[in-house]
N, C-alpha and C positions, 0 to 999 in steps of 0.2 A: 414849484411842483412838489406836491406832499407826498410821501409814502406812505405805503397802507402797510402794515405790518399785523398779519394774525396773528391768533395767541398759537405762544409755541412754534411758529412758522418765520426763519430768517425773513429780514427788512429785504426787501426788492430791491436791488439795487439798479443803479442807473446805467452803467455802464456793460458791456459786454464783455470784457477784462473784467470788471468785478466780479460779475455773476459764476467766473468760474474760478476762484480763488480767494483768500480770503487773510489777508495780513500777519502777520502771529500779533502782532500789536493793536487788532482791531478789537473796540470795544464795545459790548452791546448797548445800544441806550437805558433798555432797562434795568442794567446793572449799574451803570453811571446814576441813574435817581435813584435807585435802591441802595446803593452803600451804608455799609455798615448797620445795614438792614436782615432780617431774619423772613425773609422769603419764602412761601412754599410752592413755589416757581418748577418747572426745568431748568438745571443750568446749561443747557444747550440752545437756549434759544439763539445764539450767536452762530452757530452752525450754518454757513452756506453751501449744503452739496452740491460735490462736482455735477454734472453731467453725464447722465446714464452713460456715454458714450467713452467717457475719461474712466469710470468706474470699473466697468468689466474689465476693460487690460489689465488695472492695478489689482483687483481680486483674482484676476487669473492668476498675476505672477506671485500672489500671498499663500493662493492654495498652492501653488508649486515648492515653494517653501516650505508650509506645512507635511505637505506629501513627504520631507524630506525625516522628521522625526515621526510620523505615523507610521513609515513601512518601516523604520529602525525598531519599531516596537513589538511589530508583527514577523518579520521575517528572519530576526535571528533566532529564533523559538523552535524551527525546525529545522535547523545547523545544529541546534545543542549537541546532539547525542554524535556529530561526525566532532566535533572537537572534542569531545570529551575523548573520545576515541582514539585523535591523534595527540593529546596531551597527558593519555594516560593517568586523568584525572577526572572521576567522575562525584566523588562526594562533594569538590567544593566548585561544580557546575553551574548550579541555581546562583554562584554570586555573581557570573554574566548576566543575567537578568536582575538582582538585587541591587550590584553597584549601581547600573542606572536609576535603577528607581529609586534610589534614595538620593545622588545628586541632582537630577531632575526635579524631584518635588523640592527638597530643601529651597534651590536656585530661584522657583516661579516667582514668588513675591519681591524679589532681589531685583530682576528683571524690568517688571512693573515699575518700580521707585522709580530705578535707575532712568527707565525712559518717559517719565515726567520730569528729571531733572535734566538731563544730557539730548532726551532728542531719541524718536522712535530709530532716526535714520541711525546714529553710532552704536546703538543697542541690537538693532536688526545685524547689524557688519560684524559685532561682538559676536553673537550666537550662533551666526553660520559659521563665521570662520573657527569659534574654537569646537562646533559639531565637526567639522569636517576636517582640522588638525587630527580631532580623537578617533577619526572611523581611520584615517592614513594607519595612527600609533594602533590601532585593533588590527587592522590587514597584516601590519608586520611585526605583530606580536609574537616572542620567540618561545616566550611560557604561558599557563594560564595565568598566571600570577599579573605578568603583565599585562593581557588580554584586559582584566579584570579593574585594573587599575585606569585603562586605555577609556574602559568601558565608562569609566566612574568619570572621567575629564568629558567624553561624550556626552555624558547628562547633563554636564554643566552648561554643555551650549545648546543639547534640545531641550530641555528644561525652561529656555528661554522664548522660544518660539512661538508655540501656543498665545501664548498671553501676550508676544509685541503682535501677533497676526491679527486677535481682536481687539487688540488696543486701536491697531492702522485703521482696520473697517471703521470702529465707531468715528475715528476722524474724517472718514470720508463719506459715512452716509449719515442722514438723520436715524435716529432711535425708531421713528414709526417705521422706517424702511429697510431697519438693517436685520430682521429676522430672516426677509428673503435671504438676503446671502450669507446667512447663517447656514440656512440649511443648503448651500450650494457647498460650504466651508464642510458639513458633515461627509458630502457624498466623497470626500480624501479619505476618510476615516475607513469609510465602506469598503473603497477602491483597494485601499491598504491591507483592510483585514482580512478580503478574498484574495489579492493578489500576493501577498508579502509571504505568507504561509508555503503557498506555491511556488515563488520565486527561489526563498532558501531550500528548500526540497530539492531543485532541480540544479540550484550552483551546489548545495553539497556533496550533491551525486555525482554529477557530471562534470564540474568545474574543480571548483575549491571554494569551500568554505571562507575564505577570504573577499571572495567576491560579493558578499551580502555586504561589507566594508566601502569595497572601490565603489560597487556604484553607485554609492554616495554624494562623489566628485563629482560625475558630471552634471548632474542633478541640483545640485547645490551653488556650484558655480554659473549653468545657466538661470538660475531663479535669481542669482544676484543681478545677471546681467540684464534678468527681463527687467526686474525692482525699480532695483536704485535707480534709474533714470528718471522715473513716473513718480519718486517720491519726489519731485521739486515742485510737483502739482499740490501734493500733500499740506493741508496746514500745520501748521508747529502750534504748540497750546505746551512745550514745556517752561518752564522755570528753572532757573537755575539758583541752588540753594543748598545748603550742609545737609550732607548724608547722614543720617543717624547708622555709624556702624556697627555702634556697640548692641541694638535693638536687633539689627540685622542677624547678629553673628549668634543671639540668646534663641531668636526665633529660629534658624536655621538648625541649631544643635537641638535643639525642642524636638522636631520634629524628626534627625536621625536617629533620636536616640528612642523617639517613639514606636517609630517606621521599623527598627531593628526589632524590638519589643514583640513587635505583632508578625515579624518575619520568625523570629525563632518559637512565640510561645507555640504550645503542641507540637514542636518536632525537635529542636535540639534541647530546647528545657521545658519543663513542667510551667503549664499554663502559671503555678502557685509557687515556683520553685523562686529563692530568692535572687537569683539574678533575673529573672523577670520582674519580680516586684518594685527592683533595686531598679531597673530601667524606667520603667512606668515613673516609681518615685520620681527619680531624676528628671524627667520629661514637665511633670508636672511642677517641682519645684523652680527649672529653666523658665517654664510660659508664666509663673506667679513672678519670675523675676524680671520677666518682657513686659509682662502689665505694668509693674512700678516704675518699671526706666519708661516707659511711654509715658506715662503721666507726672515724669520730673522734670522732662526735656522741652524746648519750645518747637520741634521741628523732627517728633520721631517716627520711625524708621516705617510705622503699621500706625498713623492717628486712630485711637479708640473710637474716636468719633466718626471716624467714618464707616465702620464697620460695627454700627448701633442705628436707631431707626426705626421706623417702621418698615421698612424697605429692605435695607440691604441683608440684615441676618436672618431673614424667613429665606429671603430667595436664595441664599448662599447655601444656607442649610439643606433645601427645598431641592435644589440643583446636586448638593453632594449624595443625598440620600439615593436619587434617582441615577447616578451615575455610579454609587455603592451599587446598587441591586443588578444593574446589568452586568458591569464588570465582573460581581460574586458568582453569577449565572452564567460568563463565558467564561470564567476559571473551572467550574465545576463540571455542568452541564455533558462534557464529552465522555467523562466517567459515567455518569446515567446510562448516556448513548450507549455505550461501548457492555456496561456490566447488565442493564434491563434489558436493551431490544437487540443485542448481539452485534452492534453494527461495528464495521472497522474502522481503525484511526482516520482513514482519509471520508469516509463517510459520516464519522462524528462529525469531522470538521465542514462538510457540507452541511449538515444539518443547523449548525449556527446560522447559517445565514437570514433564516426570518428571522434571529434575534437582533442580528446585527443590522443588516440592509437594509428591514421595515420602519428600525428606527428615525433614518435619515427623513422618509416619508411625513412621520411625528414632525419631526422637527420642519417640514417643508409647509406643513399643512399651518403650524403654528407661524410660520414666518407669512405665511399670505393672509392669515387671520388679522394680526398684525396692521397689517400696512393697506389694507382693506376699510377694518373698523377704525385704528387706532387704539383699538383695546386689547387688553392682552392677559391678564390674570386667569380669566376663566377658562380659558382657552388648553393653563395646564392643569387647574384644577377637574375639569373635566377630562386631561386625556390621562392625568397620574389616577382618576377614579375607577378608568376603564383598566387600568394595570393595575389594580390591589383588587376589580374585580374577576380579573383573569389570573393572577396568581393563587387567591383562594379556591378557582375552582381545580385548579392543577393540583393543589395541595390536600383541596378535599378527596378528589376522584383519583388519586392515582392506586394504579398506574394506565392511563389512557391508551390509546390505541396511538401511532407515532404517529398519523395522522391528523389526531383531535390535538396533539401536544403539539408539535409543529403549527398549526393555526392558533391556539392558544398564544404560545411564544411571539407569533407575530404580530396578532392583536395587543398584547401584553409591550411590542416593543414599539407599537404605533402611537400608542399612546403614552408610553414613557418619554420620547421620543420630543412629544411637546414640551418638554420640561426644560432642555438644554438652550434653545434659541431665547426662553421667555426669563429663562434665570438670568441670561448673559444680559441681555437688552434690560429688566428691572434692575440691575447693579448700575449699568453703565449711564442709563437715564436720571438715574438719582445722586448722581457725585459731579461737581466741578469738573471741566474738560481736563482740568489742569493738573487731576486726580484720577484720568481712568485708566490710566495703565499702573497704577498703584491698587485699584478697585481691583481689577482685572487680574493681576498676577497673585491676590488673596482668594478671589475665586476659584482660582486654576487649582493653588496650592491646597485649600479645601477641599476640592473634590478629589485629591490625589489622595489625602488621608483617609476620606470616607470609604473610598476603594480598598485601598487598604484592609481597613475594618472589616469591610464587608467580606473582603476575600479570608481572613484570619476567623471572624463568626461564622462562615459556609461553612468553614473547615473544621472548625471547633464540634459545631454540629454533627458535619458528618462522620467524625471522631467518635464521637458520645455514642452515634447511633449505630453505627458499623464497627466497631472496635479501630485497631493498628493495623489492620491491615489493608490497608489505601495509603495510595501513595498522588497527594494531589501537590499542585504547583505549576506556575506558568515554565515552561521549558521541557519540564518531566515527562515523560508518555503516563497517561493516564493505568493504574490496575489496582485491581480488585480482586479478591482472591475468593470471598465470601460468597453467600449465597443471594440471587439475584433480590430474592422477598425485605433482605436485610437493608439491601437500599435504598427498596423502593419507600421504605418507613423511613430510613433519615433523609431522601427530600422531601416528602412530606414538609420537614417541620424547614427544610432551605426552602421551599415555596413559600409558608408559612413568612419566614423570614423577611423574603422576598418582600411580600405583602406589607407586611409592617412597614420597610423603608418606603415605599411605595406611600403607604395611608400617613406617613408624618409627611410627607415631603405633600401629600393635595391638602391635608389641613393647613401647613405652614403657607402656601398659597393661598387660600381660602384666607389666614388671616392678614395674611400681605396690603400694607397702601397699595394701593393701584394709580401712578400720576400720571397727568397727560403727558402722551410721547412727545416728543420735540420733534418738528417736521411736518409740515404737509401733507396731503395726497401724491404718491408718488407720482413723479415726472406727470404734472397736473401743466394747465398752459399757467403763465405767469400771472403775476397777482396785476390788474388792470390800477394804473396810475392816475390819480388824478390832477 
């Protein structure tokens, strides 16, 4: 009996225990006659998806997971000002949110390696547990100092998550069908950003500020206990092989010392001032010294080559751009709120929500496109067009009615919104299985920097255009002191801004390869044997 095998679509298999599993040592035919071959193939054709049926538990227990560094992100931000309160420290506040985010970003790619070489499962058990070690040492932290520090070991283990969550999905769906539960993966993010805000509010009021911490534990601990049992369903595609650490430890320092750079220019030092310079330098100097160790070594730590192509660095870039401009817009955005249309802090923070929640939308509409057509490229060049056409008109017409800007925003995040699911799927499509969680955690780590960026040029911006007296950053309460005409000119040019990251990020798609996805028609009846 022969098997039929489509292109890009796993071999049929004969048995009923086969069809739902799939060996770590199984090898595709096509890559056995291909060897040593230069291929412009999928290399997922070897992919046998579970069964819709096996799938939903294990992405439920992924997003609960996820859920667990998404509300960490969102919900210590409005705790800030009762600790600073009870620690009688408030200048060095912002490093409760800074610590994280610089061992969190540095960590992502770290992550990635690790769980191509060691195994999704010891790298999932690593990241929850030292997340949820750090939230215990943040609950019982006696200083800020410690808090601070607490907070920095925390990053280390949500910094990991993200990037083993879409590493696991791409092992267990095909590429044509993993947009859908991409955008099932965003509605945490949603969940998070409306609830997490509200939840610290009412433990710092009511409880203790320490409780944005504990409820970490149960959360954490039942995700492991839904997980880990359903990862034995999971295929294994790692290797095991020398960790390039020395590559690891240049890239990671690269990027705090970047991250620091763009955290203190315009407020603690002068944008020009020579310790900024001296940082920058430094940073730059670290990544010319990553590139040369990579290409001395047989096995280092970021292969240049996989992160070159026609594929991976448009969509990587394409993906941080678009992830720069939202995050720059909910950094800022509530100041607008709050100093143009008079509204109050708890009503700024409703007013995000077309930015935020319509997104998920974007990304939902791009995941059925997807696995529909099998096509995918145009899908965000068309939706990042519709958001550099919605940001120039915000940028041209302000100040709009909160009405027209509110629908603006949500049109503007509907169509951003395609960009996330299509970036993730064109990385994960185009790399070895045996490479995506390496793909993956450079991904993640990229778009944390472009954020970054984009939040430090919002702020630069509206620096320039409103003078010193704004006081912006995540944690801080937003104010302004100025008069309302003065800001409605510097978002002008954060529109403006907006728009740019927006118009590279649809060109860089536009010039994107477009390869076929790996997978079939979703949950289609089986391929008929002859």
């Amino acid at each position: 009996m022969n098997k039929i095998e489509r292109p890009g679509y796993p071999l049929q298999r004969e048995s009923a225990k086969a069809d739902q599993s799939v060996p770590a040592q199984t090898k595709s035919p096509a890559k056995t006659a291909n060897k040593g071959k230069k291929i412009k193939t999928t290399h997922q054709s070897d992919l046998a998806p579970l069964p819709h049926s096996e799938v939903v538990p294990i992405v439920l227990s992924l997003m609960l997971n996820l859920f667990l560094t998404a509300l960490d992100q969102t919900i210590v931000a409005t705790a800030l000002p009762t600790i600073g309160t009870e620690f009688r420290d408030v200048s060095n506040l912002s490093w409760v949110i800074t610590a994280y985010l610089l061992s969190s970003t540095a960590v992502a790619p770290v992550y990635g390696k690790l769980a191509d070489v060691y195994g999704r499962r010891a790298m999932v058990i690593t990241a929850t547990v030292i997340f949820l070690v750090g939230s215990v040492l943040c609950a019982l932290a006696p200083t800020l100092l410690a808090l601070i520090l607490a907070r920095g070991l925390q990053g280390i283990g949500g910094g990991g998550i993200l990037p083993l969550v879409q590493t696991l999905i791409a092992d267990i769906v095909t590429p044509r069908d993993r947009g859908r539960y991409q955008g099932y993966i965003s509605s945490v993010w949603v969940t998070a950003g409306i609830g997490g805000p509200v939840l610290g509010g009412v433990f710092a009021e009511h409880l203790h500020w320490s409780m944005i911490f504990w409820i970490n534990l149960p959360i954490g601990v039942v995700s492991l206990m839904l997980l880990l049992p359903r990862m034995k369903k999971i295929p294994t595609y790692h290797r095991r092989r020398k960790v390039d650490w020395t590559g690891g430890f240049l890239l990671m320092i690269a990027a705090v010392v970047f991250l620091l750079a763009l955290t203190w220019g315009g407020h603690k030092f002068e944008w020009l001032s020579p310790t900024i310079l001296g940082m920058i330098g430094s940073a730059v100097v670290l990544l010319a010294g990553f590139v040369l160790h990579a290409r001395s070594v047989d096995e280092p730590f970021l292969p240049l080559s996989l992160i070159s192509g026609s594929v991976i660095p448009y969509a990587m870039i394409a993906g941080g751009c678009a992830m720069g401009a939202m995050i720059g817009l909910i950094v800022h955005m509530p100041i607008y709120y709050e100093s143009v249309y008079r509204l109050s802090a708890s009503e700024a923070g409703l007013a995000l929500i077309p930015l935020v929640a319509i997104s998920v939308f974007g990304a939902w509409s791009a995941g059925q496109f997807m696995a529909t057509t099998g096509h995918y490229k145009w899908a965000a060049v068309g939706g990042a067009s519709v958001a550099v056409i919605c940001s120039l008109i915000m940028g041209a017409l302000s100040p709009l009615p909160l009405w027209l800007l509110l629908t603006l925003l949500a049109i503007f995040a509907l169509g951003l919104g395609t960009c996330f699911p299509i970036s993730v799927v064109a990385i994960q499509n185009a790399v070895p299985h045996s490479k995506v969680g390496t793909a993956t955690g450079a991904m993640n780590f990229f778009r944390s920097l472009m954020s970054s960026f984009a939040v430090a040029l919002f702020t630069a911006i509206l620096l320039a255009a409103v003078g010193p007296g704004i006081a912006v950053g995540e944690g801080a309460h937003s104010a302004f002191t100025g008069a309302p005409e003065a800001m409605v000119a510097g978002f002008r040019y954060v529109f403006f801004a907006a728009m740019l990251f927006m118009a590279i990020a649809a060109l860089l798609f536009a010039l994107m390869e477009e390869r076929p996805l790996a997978g079939g028609p979703p949950r289609e009846a089986p391929i008929a044997a002859e």
